[in-house]
N, C-alpha and C positions, 0 to 999 in steps of 0.2 A: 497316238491313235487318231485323234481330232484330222490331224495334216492329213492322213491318209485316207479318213472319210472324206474331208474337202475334196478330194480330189477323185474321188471315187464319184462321189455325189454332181460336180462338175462334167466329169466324162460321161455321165448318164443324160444329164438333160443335154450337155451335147451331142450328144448322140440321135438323140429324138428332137431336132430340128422343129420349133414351131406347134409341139406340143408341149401343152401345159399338165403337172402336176402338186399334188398335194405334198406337204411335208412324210404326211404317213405312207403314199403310195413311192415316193425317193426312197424310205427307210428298207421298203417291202421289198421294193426291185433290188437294191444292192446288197439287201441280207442285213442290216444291222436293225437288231432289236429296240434301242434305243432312240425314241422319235426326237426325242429332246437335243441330243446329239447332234442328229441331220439338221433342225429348225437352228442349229446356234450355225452350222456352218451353210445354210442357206442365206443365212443375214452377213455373213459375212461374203459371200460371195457377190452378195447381192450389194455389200458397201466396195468393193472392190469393182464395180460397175460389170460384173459376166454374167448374172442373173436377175432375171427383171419377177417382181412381183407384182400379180394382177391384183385387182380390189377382192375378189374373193378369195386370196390367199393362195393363190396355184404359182408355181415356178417355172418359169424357161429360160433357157440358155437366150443371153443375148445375140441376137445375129450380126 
């Protein structure tokens, strides 16, 4: 399941170019209940260099 969120979670902030979101608002839009889930594969995206995190914790796709 994880891989298949990563990559769900991925194609979301890709998709919204230049906008930033929350861990819990990632979880909201793709449909998974579990925040905890999306936040482990935001960190991982995010060490993978495709996801940048701002200081107050919001996520976007790297352009």
């Amino acid at each position: 399941m994880p891989e298949g969120v990563k990559n769900k979670v991925y194609q979301f902030l890709a998709q919204n170019p230049g906008k930033e979101f929350t861990a819990e608002e990632v979880a909201k839009a793709i449909g998974v209940d579990r925040v905890a889930v999306v936040k482990a594969q935001l960190t991982r995206l995010k060490r993978e260099g495709k996801v940048e995190e701002t200081v107050d914790h919001r996520y976007k796709a790297k352009q």
